[in-house]
C-alpha positions in Angstrom: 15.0 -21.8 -7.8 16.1 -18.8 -9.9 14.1 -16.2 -8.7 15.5 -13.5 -11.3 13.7 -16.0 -13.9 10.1 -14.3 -14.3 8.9 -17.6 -16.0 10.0 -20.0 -12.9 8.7 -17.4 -10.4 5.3 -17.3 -12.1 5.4 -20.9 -12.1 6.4 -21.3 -8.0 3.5 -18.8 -7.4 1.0 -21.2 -8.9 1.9 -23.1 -5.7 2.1 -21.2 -3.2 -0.5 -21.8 -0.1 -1.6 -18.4 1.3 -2.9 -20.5 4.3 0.8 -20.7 5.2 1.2 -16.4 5.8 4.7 -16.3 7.2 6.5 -18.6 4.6 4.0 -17.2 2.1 4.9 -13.7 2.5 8.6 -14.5 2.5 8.3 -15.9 -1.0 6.6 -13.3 -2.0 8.8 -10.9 -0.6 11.9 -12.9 -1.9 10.3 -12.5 -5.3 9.4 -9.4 -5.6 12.6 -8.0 -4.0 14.7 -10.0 -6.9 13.2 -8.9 -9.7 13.6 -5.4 -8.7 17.3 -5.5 -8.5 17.1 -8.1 -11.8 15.5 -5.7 -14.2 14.0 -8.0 -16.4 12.0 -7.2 -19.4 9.3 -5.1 -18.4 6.6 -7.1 -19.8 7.4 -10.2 -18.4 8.0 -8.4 -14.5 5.0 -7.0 -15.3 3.4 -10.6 -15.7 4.1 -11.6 -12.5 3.6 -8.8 -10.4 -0.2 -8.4 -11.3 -0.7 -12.6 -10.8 1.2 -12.3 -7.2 -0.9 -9.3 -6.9 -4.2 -10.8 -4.8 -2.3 -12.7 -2.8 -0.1 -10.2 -1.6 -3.0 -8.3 -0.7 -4.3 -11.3 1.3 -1.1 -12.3 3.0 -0.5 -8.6 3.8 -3.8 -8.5 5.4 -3.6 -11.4 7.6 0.0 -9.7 8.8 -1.7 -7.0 9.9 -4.5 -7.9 11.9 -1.6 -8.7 14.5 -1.0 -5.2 15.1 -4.2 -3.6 14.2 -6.5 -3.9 17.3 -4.1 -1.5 19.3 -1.5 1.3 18.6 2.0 -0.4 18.2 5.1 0.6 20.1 8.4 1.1 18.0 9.9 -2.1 20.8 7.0 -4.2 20.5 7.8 -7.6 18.5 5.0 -6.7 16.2 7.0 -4.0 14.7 9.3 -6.3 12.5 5.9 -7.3 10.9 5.1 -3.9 10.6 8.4 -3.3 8.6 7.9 -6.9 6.6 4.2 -5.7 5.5 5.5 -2.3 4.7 9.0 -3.2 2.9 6.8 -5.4 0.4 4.3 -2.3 -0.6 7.0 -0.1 -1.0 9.2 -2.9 -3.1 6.0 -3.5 -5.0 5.0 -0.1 -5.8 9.0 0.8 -6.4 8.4 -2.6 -9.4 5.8 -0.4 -10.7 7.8 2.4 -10.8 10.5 0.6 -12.8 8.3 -0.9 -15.2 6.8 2.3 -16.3 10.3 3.9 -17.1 11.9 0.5 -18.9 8.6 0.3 -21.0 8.9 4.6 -21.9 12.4 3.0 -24.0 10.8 0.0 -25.6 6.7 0.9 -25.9 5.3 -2.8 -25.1 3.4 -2.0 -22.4 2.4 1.3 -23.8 -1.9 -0.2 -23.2 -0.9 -0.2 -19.7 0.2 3.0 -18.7 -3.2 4.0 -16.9 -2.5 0.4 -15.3 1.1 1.1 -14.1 0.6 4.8 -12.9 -2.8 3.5 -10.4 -1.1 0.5 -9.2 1.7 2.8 -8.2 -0.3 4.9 -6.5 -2.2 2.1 -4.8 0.7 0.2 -3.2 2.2 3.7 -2.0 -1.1 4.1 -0.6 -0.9 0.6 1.5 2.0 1.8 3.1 0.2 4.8 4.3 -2.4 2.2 5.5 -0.1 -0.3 7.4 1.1 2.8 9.6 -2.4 4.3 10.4 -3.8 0.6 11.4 -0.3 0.4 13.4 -1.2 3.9 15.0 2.2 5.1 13.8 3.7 8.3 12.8 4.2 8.3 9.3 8.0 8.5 8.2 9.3 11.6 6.5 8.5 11.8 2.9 5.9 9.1 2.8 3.2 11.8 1.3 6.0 13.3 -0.9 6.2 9.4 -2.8 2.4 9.3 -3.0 2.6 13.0 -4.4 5.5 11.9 -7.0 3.4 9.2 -7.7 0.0 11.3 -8.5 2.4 13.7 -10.6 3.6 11.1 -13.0 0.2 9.8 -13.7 -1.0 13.1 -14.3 2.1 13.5 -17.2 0.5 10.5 -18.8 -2.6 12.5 -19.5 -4.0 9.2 -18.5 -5.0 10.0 -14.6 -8.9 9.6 -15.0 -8.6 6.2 -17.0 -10.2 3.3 -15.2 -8.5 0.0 -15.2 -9.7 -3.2 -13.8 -8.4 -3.7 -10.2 -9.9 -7.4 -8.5 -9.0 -5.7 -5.5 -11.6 -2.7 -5.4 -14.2 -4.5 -3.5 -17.4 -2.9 -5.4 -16.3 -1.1 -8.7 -13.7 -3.9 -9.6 -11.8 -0.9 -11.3 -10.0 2.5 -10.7 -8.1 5.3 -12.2 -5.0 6.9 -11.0 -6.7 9.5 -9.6 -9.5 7.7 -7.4 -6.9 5.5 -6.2 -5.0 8.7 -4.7 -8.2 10.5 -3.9 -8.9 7.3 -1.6 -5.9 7.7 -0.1 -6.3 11.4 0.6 -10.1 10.2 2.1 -8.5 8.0 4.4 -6.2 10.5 6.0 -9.4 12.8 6.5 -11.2 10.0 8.3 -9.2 10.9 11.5 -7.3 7.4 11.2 -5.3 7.7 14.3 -8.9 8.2 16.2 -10.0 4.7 15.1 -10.2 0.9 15.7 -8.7 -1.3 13.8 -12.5 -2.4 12.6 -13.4 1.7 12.3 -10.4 2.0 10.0 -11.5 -1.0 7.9 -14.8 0.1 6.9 -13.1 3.9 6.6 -10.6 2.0 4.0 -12.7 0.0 1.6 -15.4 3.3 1.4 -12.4 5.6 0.4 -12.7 3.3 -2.5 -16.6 3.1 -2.7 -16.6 6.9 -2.6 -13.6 8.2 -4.5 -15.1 8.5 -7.8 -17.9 11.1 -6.3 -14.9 13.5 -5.5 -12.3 15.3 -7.9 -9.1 17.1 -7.9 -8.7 20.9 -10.0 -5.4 23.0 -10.5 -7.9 25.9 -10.2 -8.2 27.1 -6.9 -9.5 30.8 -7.2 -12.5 32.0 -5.8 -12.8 29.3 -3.4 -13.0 29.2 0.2 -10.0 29.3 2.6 -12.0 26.1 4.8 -12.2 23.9 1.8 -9.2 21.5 1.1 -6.9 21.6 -0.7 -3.3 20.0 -1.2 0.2 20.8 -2.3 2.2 18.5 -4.3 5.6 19.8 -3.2 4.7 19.2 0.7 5.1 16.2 2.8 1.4 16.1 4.0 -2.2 15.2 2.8 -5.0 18.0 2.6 -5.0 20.7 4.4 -7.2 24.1 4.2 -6.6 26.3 1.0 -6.2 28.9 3.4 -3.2 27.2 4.8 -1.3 26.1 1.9 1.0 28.4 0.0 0.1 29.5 -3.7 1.8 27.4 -5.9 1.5 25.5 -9.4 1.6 22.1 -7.7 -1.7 23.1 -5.7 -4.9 21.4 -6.3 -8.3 22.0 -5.3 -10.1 19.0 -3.7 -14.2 19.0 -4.4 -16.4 16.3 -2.4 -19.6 18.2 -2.5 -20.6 15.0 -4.6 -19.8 12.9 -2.1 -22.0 14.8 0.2 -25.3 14.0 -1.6 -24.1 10.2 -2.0 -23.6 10.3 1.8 -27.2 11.9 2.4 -28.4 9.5 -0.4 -27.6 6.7 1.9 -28.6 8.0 5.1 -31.7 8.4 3.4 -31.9 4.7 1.9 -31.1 3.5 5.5 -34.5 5.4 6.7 -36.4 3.1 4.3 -34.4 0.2 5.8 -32.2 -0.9 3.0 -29.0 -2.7 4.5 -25.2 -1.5 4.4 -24.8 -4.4 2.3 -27.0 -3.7 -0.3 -25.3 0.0 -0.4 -21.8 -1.2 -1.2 -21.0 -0.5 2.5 -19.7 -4.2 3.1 -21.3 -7.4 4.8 -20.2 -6.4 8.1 -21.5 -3.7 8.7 -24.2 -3.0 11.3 -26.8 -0.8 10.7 -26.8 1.5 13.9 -22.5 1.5 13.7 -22.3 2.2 9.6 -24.1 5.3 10.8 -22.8 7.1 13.2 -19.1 6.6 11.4 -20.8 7.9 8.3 -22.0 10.6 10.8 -18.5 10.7 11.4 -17.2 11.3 8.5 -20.0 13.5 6.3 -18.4 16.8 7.3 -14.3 16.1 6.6 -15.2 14.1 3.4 -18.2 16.1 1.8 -18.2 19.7 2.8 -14.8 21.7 4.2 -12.5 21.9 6.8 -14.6 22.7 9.9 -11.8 24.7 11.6 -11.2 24.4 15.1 -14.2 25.1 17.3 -11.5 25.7 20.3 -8.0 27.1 19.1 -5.1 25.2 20.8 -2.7 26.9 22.6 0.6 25.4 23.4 0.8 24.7 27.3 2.8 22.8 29.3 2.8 20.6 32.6 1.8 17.7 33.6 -1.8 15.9 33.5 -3.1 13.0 35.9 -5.0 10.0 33.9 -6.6 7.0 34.7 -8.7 5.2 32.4 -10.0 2.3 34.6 -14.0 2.3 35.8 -13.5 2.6 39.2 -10.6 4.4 39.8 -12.0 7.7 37.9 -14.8 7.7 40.9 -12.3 7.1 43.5 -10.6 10.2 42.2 -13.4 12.3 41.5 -15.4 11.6 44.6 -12.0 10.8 47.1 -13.2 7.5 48.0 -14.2 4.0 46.5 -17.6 3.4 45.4 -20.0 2.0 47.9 -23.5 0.4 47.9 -25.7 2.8 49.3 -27.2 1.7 53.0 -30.7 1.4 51.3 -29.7 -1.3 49.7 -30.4 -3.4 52.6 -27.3 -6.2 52.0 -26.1 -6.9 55.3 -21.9 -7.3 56.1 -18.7 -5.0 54.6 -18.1 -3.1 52.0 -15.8 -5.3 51.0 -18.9 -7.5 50.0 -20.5 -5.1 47.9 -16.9 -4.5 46.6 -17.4 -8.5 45.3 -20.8 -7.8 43.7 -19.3 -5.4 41.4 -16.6 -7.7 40.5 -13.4 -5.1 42.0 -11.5 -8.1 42.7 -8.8 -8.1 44.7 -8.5 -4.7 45.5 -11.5 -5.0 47.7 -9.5 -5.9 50.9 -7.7 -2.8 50.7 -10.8 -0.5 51.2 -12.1 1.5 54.2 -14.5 3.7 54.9 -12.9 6.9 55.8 -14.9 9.1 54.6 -12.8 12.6 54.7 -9.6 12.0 53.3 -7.1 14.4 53.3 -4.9 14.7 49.6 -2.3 12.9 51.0 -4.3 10.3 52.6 -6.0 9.9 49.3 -2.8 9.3 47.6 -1.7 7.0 50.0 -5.0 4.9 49.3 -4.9 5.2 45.6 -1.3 3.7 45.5 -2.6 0.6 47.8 -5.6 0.1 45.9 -4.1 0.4 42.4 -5.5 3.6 41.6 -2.7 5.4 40.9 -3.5 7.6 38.1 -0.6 7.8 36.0 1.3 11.1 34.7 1.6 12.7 31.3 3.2 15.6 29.6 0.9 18.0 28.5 1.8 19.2 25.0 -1.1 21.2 23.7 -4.9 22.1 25.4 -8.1 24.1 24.0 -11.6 24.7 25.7 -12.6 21.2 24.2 -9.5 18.7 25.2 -5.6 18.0 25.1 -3.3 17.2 23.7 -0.4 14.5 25.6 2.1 12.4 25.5 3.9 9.8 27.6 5.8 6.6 27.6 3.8 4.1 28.3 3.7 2.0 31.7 1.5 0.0 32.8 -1.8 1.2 31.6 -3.1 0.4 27.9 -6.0 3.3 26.5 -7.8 2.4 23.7 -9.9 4.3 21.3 -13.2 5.7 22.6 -12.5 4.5 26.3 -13.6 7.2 28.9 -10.9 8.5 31.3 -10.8 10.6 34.4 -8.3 13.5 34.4 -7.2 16.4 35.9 -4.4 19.0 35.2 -2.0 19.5 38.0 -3.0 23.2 38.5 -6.7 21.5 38.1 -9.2 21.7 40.9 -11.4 19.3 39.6 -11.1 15.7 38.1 -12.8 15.9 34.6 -14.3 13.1 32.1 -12.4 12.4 28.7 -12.9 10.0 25.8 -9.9 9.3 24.0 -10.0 10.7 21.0 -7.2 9.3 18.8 -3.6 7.7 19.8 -0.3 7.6 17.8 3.0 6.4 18.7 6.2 8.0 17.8 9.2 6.7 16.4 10.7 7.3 20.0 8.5 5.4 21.3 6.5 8.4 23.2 2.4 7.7 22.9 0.9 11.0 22.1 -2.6 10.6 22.6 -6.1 13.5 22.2 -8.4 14.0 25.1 -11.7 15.5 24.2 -13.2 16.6 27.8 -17.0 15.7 28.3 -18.2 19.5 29.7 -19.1 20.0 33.4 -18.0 18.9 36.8 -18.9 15.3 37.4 -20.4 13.7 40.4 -20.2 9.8 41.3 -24.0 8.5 41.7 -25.0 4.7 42.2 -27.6 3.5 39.3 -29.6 0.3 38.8 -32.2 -0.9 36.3 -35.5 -0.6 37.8 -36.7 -3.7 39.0 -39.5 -5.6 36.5 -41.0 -7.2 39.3 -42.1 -5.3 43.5 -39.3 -7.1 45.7 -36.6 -8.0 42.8 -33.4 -5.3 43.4 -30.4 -5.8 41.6 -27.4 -4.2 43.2 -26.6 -0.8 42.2 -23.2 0.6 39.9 -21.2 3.2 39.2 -22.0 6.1 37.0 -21.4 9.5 37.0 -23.7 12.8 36.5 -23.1 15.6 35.0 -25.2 18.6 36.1 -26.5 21.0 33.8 -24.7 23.8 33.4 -26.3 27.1 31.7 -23.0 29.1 31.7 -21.2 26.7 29.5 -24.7 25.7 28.2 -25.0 22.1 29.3 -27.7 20.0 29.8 -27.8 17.1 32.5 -26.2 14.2 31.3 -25.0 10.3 32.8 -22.4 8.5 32.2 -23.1 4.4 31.7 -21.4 1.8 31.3 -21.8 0.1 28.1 -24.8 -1.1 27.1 -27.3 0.7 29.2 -29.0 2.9 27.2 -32.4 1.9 25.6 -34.6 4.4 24.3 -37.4 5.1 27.1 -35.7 2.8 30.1 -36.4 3.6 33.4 -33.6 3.1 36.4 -33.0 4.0 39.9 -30.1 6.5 40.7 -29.1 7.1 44.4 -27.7 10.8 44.7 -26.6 12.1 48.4 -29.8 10.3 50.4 -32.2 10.5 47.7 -33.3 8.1 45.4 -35.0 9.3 42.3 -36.6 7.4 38.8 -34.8 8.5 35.6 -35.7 7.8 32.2 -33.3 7.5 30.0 -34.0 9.7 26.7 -30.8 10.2 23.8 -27.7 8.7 23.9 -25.0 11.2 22.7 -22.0 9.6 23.0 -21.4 6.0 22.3 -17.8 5.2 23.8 -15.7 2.2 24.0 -16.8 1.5 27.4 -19.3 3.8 28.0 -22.3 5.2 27.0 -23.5 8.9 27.6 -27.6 10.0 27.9 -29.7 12.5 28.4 -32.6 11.9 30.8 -35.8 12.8 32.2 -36.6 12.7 35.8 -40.2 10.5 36.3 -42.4 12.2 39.1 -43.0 10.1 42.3 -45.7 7.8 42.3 -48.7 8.9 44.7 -49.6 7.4 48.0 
C-alpha cells in the first residue's frame, strides 16, 4: 500500500471498519502522517482528508472515553492514548495548514479557503479538548497555534463565512470564527471543574452557542470585567482589564448569548425538552439546568472577579474524601447508632448496617480521645487523612497540590479538611482537578461556610413501628457573623422537596423538613430545612 498515493489511500479508507478503533486509528494515523511529509497536490490531499474526516472524529472519540471519566496521570498507560488522539489532531490540522499555503501558489482550491482556515481552527481546537477531558495541563504554546490559526483566517477576509461541517451536531456548518469562539467558550466553562459527561454537553453547546457571540478589534469604552483576549499571548480570555493594549487584542461580546440562555430557561418553564432546544438527547432536564446555571455568567455577561482574593500561602492541608472518615475527624470518633435506636449487641453491628466493612472490627468506644489517640485510631481504621501542599487560599477555598497515593477525588465529591494551623475540620467540594506534566495533582477546594457537626438522620418512618436505621450527615449551624443559614449535608439522593426525616443531635431527636437543595455534589447533596413542631399529647 502506498500511502503517499492520495488515490489508493482514498480507496483503503472506503474499507476501513471504525468498529475496529485501535487498528482504525493507526491507519488513519499512518495516512494522515504520510501525506503530510508527501506533499501531494493540494487538491487531491485535500480529497481525502475531508472523507477520513468523520471517522476520525469517531475513532478519536471512542479513544478518549478511556481517559475521560477521571483526571489522567502523566505515568498512567492511558497517556500513550492521550498522545495517539492528540498527535493525529495536531497532524490533521498541521494538513490543513499545508494545503492552504500550496493552494496560495496554484489557486485550485481558492472556493475553499473559508473551508481550510475553520477546519484548522477546529482540529487545533480538539487538541485543546483531548487535554481538558484528560484533566491535563495544556502544553506551552497550545493557545499560541489556535491564535496563529484565528490570525490567518482573519487575513483571508473570509473569517465569518460559513462552510458546511457534518460534524457540528445542530447547524451542520461554521465559520472560522465560531469555530474558535467555541473553543474560547469551552475554556470559560471551567473544564478542569468537570466530568467527563459535564464537559461533553459544555463541548457540543460551544458549538450550539457560538454564533450568538462575536469577536471586535475595538476595545474602548468597555469595561475592565468583560473579556477579552490577546493574540500574541499563550492563553484564552482573560479580563480587558488584565490584558495589555495591543493591536492583536480583541474584544469578546456574549451579551447575545445571554438572552439565548434566558430564552431557554424560559422554554424549559413551559416544559419543552433539552432535545427539542438543540441541547442533545441526553440531556436531563433538572442536570441541563443547573450547568446552564453554571455557565450563564462566564459565557453571557463578564468576568465576575474574584469574590475572595487569593493570597499565596503555604503549609500543609489534611484531606480525606471518604463518607465516614470526614465524621471521624470532625467529631474524633466513628459514627455510632444512637442508643434510641433500640438494636441490641456492638457497635460493630451497627457498623454492618451501614455497610463500613471491614473496618468495623477496629472500632471502640472511647469516647474522649486524646490527638494522638485519635491518630493512632485513624491509621488502624483507614482514616488517615492524607497530606497536601497548600499552594494558594481565599475566604472561599484552596488551592493544593500533591502526588497522588492512594486516594482518588473526583469532581463534585465532598471532603473533610483542615489546615495544619486549623482548629477545626471543614467541609469542601472539589471544585476542579488538573494534573501536571510532573505528575503533581493540583486540585481547588471551595469550603462549605461554618463549623460542622456529625448528626445521625433517617427518613421518617411511613408507617408507627417501621424504623429504618439511622446515617451519617452533618449540620451546619447557622451562623449570622458570616451570614449563614442552617444547612445538612446528605448523602446523595435524599433531598425531595417537602420530605420529612428524623435527625438525632446530642440526646434529642427532632423532625426536619427538608426545604432547598443548594448544592448538588457528586456524593452529596446540601438543604436547607425547617424544623416541624412536636406533635401534641
Amino acid at each position: 500500500m502506498d500511502y503517499r498515493n492520495p488515490a489508493e489511500c482514498l480507496s483503503l479508507l472506503q474499507s476501513l471498519q471504525p468498529e475496529k478503533v485501535d487498528e482504525t486509528h493507526a491507519l488513519l494515523s499512518t495516512i494522515i502522517g504520510t501525506l503530510l511529509d508527501a506533499l501531494p497536490a493540494p487538491n487531491q490531499h485535500f480529497e481525502v482528508l475531508e472523507a477520513a474526516r468523520p471517522t476520525i472524529a469517531r475513532v478519536q472519540a471512542e479513544l478518549g472515553r478511556r481517559y475521560a471519566d477521571h483526571p489522567l496521570p502523566p505515568d498512567n498507560e492511558e497517556n500513550a492514548t492521550l498522545m495517539r488522539v492528540v498527535g493525529l489532531w495536531h497532524n490533521l490540522a498541521r494538513s490543513y495548514t499545508q494545503i492552504a499555503r500550496q493552494d496560495a501558489q496554484t489557486g485550485t482550491l481558492e472556493d475553499q479557503r473559508a473551508l481550510l482556515s475553520q477546519r484548522r481552527i477546529h482540529c487545533t481546537g480538539q487538541m485543546l479538548v483531548e487535554y481538558f477531558r484528560a484533566h491535563r495541563a495544556l502544553p506551552a504554546g497550545l493557545w499560541t497555534e489556535i491564535h496563529e490559526g484565528f490570525a490567518a483566517a482573519e487575513a483571508t477576509g473570509l473569517v465569518r463565512a460559513r462552510v458546511s461541517d457534518p460534524l457540528n451536531p445542530l447547524w451542520k456548518a461554521q465559520s472560522a470564527m465560531e469555530a474558535y469562539i467555541s473553543i474560547l467558550l469551552i475554556e470559560l466553562g471551567n473544564p478542569f471543574g468537570r466530568s467527563g459527561r459535564e464537559l461533553r454537553w459544555i463541548c457540543r453547546w460551544a458549538q450550539r452557542f457560538a454564533p450568538y457571540c462575536s469577536l471586535e478589534p475595538d476595545t474602548e469604552g468597555r469595561k475592565p470585567t468583560v473579556y477579552g483576549l490577546d493574540l500574541g499571548a499563550d492563553h484564552g480570555l482573560r479580563p480587558l482589564g488584565l490584558l495589555r493594549k495591543s493591536a492583536g487584542v480583541r474584544g469578546f461580546d456574549g451579551s447575545k448569548l445571554a438572552n439565548q440562555i434566558q430564552a431557554v430557561f424560559t422554554q424549559f418553564k413551559q416544559g419543552v425538552s433539552p432535545a427539542s432546544l438543540g441541547l442533545g438527547d441526553d440531556c436531563p432536564l433538572d442536570t441541563s439546568a443547573r450547568l446552564l446555571v453554571s455557565l450563564y455568567r462566564p459565557w453571557g455577561l463578564a468576568s465576575a472577579g474574584r469574590k475572595f482574593p487569593r493570597r499565596g500561602s503555604d503549609g500543609k492541608v489534611d484531606l480525606c474524601g471518604d463518607w465516614l472518615a470526614i465524621g471521624f475527624h470532625i467529631q474524633g470518633r466513628l459514627f455510632e447508632q444512637p442508643r434510641s435506636y433500640g438494636v441490641s449487641g456492638s457497635l460493630n453491628s451497627d457498623i454492618s448496617l451501614l455497610t463500613f466493612g471491614e473496618r468495623a472490627p477496629e472500632a471502640n468506644r472511647t469516647r474522649e480521645r486524646t490527638a494522638v489517640q485519635r491518630q493512632v485510631d485513624a491509621d488502624r481504621l483507614g482514616l488517615v487523612c492524607e497530606r497536601w501542599t497548600l499552594l494558594d487560599q481565599s475566604v472561599g477555598g484552596f488551592r493544593l497540590q500533591q502526588r497522588p497515593h492512594a486516594e482518588r477525588l473526583e469532581h463534585h465529591q465532598l471532603v473533610g479538611l483542615r489546615p495544619r494551623d486549623g482548629e477545626y475540620f471543614l467541609l469542601g467540594q472539589v471544585s476542579w482537578l488538573m494534573y501536571r506534566d510532573d505528575g503533581m495533582l493540583e486540585a481547588g477546594i471551595h469550603v462549605l461556610p461554618g463549623i460542622p457537626q456529625v448528626v445521625a438522620v433517617r427518613p421518617l418512618a411511613p408507617h408507627p413501628g417501621q424504623r429504618e436505621p439511622y446515617q451519617q450527615g452533618f449540620l451546619i449551624p447557622a451562623n449570622a457573623a458570616i451570614k449563614v443559614d442552617a444547612t445538612l449535608v446528605l448523602p446523595s439522593g435524599w433531598h425531595h422537596p417537602n420530605r420529612v426525616i428524623e435527625l438525632f443531635d446530642n440526646g434529642t431527636t427532632s423532625q426536619l423538613r427538608l426545604t432547598k437543595l443548594t448544592i448538588k455534589g457528586a456524593n452529596f447533596e446540601q438543604v436547607s430545612f425547617e424544623t416541624l413542631a412536636p406533635e401534641g399529647p
